[in-house]
C-alpha positions in Angstrom: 185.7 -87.8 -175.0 186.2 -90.6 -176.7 189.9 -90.3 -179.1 187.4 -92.9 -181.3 184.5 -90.9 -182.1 184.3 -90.3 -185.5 184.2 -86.4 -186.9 180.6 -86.9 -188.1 177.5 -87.9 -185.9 174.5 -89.6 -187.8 170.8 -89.0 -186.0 167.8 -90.5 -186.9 163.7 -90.1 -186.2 161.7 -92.6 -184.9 160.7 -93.9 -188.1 164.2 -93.6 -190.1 165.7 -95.3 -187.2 163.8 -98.5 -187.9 164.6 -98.1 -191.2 168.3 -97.8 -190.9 168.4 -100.6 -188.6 166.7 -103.0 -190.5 167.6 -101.9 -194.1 171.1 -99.7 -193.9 170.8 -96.3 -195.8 171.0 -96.1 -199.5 170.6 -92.9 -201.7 167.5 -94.6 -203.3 166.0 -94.2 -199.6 166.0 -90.2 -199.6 163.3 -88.7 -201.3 164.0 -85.5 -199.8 166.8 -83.1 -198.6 166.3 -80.0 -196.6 169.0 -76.7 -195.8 169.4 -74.7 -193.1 169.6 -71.1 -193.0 173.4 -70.3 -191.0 175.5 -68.1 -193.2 178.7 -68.5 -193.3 178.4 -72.0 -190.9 177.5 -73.7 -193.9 181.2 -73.6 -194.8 181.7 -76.5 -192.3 179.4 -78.6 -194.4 181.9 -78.2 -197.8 183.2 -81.4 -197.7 180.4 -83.1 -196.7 178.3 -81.4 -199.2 180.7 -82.2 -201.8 180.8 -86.1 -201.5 176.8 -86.1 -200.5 176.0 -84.2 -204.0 179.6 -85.0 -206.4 179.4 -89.1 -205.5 176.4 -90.6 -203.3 173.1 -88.8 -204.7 174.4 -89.3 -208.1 173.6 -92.9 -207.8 169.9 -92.7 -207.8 167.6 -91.2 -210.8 164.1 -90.8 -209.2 163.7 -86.8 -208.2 164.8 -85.7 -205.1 163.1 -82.7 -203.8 166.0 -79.8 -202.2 164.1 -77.8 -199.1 166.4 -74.9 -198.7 166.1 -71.1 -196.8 169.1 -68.7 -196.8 172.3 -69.9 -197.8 171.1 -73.7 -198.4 169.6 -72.5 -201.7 172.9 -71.0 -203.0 174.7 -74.7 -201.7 171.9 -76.1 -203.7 172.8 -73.5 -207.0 176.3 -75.6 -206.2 174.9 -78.9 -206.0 172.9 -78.6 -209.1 176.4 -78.0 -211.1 178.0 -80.0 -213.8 180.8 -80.6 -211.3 179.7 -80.4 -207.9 182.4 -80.7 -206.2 184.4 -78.0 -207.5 181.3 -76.0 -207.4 181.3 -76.2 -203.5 185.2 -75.2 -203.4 184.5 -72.2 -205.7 181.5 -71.4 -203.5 183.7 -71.8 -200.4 186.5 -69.7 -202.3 184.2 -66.8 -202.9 182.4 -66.7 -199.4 186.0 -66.8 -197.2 187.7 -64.0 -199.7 184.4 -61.2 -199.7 185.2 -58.6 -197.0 182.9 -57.1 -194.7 184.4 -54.2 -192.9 182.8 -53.8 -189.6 181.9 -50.5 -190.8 180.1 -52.1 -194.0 176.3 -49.9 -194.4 173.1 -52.4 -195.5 173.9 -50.8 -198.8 177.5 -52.2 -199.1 176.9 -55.4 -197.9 173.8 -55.8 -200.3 176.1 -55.0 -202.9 178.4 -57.7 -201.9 176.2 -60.1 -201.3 174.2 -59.7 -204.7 177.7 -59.3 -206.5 179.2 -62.8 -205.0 175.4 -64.3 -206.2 176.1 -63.1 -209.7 179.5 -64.9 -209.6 178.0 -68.0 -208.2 175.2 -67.7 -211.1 177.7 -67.6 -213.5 176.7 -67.7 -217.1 172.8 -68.8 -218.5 174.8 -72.3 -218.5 174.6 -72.5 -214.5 171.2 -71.4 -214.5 169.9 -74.0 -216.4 171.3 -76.6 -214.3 169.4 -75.4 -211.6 166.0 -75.2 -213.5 166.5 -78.0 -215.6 168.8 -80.2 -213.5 167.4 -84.0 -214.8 166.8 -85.1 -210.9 166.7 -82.4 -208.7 163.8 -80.2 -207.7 164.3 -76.9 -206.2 161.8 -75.3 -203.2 163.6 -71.9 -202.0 161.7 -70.5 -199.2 161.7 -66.2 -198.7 159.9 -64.7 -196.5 157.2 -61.9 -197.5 157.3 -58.9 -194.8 154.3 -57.2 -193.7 153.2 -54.7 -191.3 156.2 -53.1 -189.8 158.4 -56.0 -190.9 158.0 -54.7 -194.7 159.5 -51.0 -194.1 163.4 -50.3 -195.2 163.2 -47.7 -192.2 165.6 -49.1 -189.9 163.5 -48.8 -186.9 160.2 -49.8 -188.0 162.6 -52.9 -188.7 163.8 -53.3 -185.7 160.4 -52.7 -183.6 159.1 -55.3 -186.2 161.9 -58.1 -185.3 161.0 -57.2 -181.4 158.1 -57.7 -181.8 158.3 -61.3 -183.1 160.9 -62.4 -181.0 158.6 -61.3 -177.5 155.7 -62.9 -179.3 157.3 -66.1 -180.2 157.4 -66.6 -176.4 153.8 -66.6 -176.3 153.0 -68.3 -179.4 154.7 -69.6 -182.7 151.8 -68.3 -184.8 152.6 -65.0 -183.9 155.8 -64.2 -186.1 153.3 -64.7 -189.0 151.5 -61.6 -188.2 154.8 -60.1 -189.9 156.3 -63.0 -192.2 154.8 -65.3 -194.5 156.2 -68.1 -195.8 156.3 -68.1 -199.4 157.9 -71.2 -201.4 159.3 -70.6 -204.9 159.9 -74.4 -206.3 159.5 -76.4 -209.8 156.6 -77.1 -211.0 157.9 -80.3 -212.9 156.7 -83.2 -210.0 154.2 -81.9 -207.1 155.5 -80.8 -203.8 155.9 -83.2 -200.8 153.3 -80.8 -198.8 149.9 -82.2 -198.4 147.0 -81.6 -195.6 147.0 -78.4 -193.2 150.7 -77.3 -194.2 150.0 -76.9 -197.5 148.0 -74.4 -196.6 150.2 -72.3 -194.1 151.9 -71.1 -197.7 151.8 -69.4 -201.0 153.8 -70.8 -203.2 155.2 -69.3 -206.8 156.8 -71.1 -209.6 160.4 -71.0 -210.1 161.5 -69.8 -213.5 164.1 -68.0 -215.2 162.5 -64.6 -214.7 162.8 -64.9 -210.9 165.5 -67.3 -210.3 168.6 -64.5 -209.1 165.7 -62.4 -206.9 164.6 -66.1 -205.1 168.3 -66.8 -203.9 169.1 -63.1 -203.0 165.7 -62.8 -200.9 166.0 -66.1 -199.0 169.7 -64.7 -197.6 168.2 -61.2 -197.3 168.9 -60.9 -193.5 167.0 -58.2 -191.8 169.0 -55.1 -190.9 172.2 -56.8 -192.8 170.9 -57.1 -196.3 168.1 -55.0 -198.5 165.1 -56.6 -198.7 163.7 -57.7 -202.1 161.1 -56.6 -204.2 158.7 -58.6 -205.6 159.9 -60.8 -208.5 158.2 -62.5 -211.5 155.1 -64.5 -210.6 155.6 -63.5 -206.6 152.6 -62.0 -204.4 153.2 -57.9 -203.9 155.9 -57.2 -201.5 159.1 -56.9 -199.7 160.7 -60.3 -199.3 163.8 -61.5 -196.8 166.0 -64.1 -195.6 163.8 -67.5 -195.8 164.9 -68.8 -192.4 162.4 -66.1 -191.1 159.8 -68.6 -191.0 162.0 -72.2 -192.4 165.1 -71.9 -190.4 165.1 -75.6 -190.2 162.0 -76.7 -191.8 161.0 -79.0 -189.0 157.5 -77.4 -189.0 156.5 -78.7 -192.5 155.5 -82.1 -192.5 157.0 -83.2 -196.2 155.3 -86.1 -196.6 157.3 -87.6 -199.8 158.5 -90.9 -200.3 161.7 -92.1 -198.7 163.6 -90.7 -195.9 164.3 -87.1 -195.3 168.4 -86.0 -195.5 169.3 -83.0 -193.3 173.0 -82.6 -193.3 173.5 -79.6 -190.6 176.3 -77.8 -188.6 174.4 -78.9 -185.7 172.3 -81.2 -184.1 170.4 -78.4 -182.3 166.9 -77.8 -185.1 164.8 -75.1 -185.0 161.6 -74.4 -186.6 162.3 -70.8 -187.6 165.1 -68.2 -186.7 163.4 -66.9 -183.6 162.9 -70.4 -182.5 166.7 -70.3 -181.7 165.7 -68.2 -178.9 163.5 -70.1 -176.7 164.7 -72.4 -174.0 164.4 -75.8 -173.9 161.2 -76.6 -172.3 159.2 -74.2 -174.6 160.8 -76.0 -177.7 159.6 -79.0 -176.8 156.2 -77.7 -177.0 156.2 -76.7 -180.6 155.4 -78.7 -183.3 158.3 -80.5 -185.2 158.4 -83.0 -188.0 161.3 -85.5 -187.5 159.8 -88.9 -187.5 161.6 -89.5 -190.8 164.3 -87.5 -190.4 168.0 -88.5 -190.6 170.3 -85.5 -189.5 174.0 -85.6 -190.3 175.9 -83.2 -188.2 179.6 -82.7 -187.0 180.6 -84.2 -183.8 182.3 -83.1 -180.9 185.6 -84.2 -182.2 185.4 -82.2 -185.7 184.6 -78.9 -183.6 188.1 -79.8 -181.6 189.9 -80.1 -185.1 189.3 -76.0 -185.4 190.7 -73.0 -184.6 189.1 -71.7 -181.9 186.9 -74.7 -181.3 184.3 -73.1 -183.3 182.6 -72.9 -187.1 182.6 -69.6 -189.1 179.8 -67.3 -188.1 178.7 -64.1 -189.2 180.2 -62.2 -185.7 183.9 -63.3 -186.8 184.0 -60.7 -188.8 184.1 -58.1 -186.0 185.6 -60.7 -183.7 188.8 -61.2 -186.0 191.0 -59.1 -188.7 190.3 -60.1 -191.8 193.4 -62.1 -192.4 192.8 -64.1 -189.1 189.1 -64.6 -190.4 190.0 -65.8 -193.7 192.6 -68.8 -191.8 189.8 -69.6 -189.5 187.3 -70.1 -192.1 189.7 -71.7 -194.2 190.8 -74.1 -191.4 186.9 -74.8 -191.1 186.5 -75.8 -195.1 189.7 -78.1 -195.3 188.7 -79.6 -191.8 185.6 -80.6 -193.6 186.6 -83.0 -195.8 186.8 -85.4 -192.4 183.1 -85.5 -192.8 182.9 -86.7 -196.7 185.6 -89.0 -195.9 183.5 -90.3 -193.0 180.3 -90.9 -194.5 182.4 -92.6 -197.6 183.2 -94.8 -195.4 180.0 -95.8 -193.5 178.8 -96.3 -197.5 181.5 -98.5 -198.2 181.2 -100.9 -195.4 177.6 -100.4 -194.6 177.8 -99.3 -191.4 175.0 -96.6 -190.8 172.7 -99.7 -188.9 175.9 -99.3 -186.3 176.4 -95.8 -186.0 173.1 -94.1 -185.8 171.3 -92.6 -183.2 167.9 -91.6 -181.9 167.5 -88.4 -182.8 167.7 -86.3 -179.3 165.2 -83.8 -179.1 166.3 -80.7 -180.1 
């Protein structure tokens, strides 16, 4: 490895490639910015998030559409803040100090998780900077259960979940025998989804009225977190964790103007959580979006910066005490600011024609 190599790694798709070589990257170039589901891998991103949304987007007025599932809507509910950047630190703060006991029920950690979203909310203040925030435009997907997939009995669950990962083997259409994608975003400028993907959706306005029940069902992990009922304005049902169906959303083809930002804690993508499952060969198959994709994603040298060579994940919490957790995630958030710093400093020289990459297959 090279002792050179920069903490962050900058990808780009056929199309932003060209663009990036022959133009450099400016914010007035993204027109849209998608969010991975992750949990608590998102952490690695703090620093990063905080220079992309606190300093560099701020530059540019025309809207900019946010694409998020699971936890990338609640960094979004951060981004959308007076003060960004200590929105992000506060976020961080919260998620690193909220036990989960190994022994925690669904029960208790739906408890927790829907207590550290009310903190995060924060006053009717917050809220309106996420509805009314003068450029951003918020598009949360959640996930609406059916069949077996839509019972609270643990098992039916479970048999449900089976069921889709076996089938996603054999076809990606099959998961959507049990989950359907359902996109709750602002209706002040259309959505970025035209032609046959605009149609593999139902789609619900995002309001005031269903605003706490939109971020708490895209993180509603299945057998981890309660399911959500049916908010203002949604179709009937029991919804969960968006990245069900938009783990990376690589499968919709968002068609807006400009270049499409995805900073991620990897440069693996995948269409939809049980897409993280397949081997290579069969991923190639699927259909992915990432002509005008630009991916910013740690590199090799960030993951040596941290304990254990490795970003926070959900199985720490059974892996390590909660006092060796908390350091470890810790570690992970200040080790993050190498990434702002980093893409600072491609801004201020103008370097990204030199530093990006084709995007590798994922």
């Amino acid at each position: 490895m090279s002792s050179t190599e920069p903490d962050l790694a900058i990808y780009a798709g056929p199309r932003a490639y060209r663009h990036i070589q022959n133009n450099g990257l400016h914010a007035h170039d993204i027109g849209t910015l998608i969010g991975s589901a992750g949990g608590p891998k998102a952490l690695a991103l703090t620093g990063l998030d905080q220079y992309l949304f606190a300093d560099w987007l701020n530059t540019h007025d025309e809207p900019l559409w946010l694409f998020g599932s699971s936890i990338a809507s609640w960094r979004f509910a951060c981004a959308a803040q007076d003060n960004p950047h200590q929105a992000f630190e506060d976020f961080a703060q919260l998620y690193i100090h909220s036990p989960f006991p190994p022994q925690s029920t669904v029960a208790d950690i739906t408890r927790s998780t829907q207590s550290m979203l009310k903190t995060l909310l924060g006053d009717e203040h917050a809220q309106a900077a996420i509805l009314n925030h003068p450029r951003y435009r918020f598009a949360i997907t959640v996930a609406r259960s059916k069949g077996w997939a839509g019972s609270r009995d643990q098992r039916q669950l479970s048999a449900a979940l089976l069921s889709c990962m076996v089938g996603n083997y054999l076809h990606p259409a099959i998961p959507h025998w049990f989950f359907e994608r359902v996109i709750v975003h602002d209706t002040r400028s259309p959505l970025p989804i035209h032609g046959k993907h605009h149609n593999q959706a139902r789609y619900a306005a995002l309001d005031h009225n269903n605003l706490f029940e939109t971020l708490a069902a895209s993180t509603a992990i299945p057998l981890v977190i309660d399911g959500v009922d049916a908010a203002h304005n949604w179709p009937a049902g029991l919804y969960r964790d968006g990245g069900l169906v938009d783990y990376n959303f690589c499968a919709l083809d968002l068609d807006g103007p400009g270049l499409t930002l995805f900073p991620h804690f990897t440069q693996k993508i995948s269409a939809s959580w049980f897409d993280k499952y397949l081997p290579r060969w069969q991923k190639a198959r699927r259909p992915h979006s990432l002509d005008n994709l630009v991916l910013l994603c740690p590199s090799p040298t960030f993951y040596e910066r941290l304990k254990n060579r490795k970003i926070p994940d959900r199985s720490d919490y059974k892996r390590l005490s909660d006092t060796d957790r908390r350091k470890a995630w810790q570690n992970s958030v200040e080790q993050s600011q190498r990434l702002g710093e980093q893409f600072a400093q491609w801004v201020a020289t103008d370097q990204f024609a030199q530093v990006v990459r084709p995007l590798p297959f994922p």
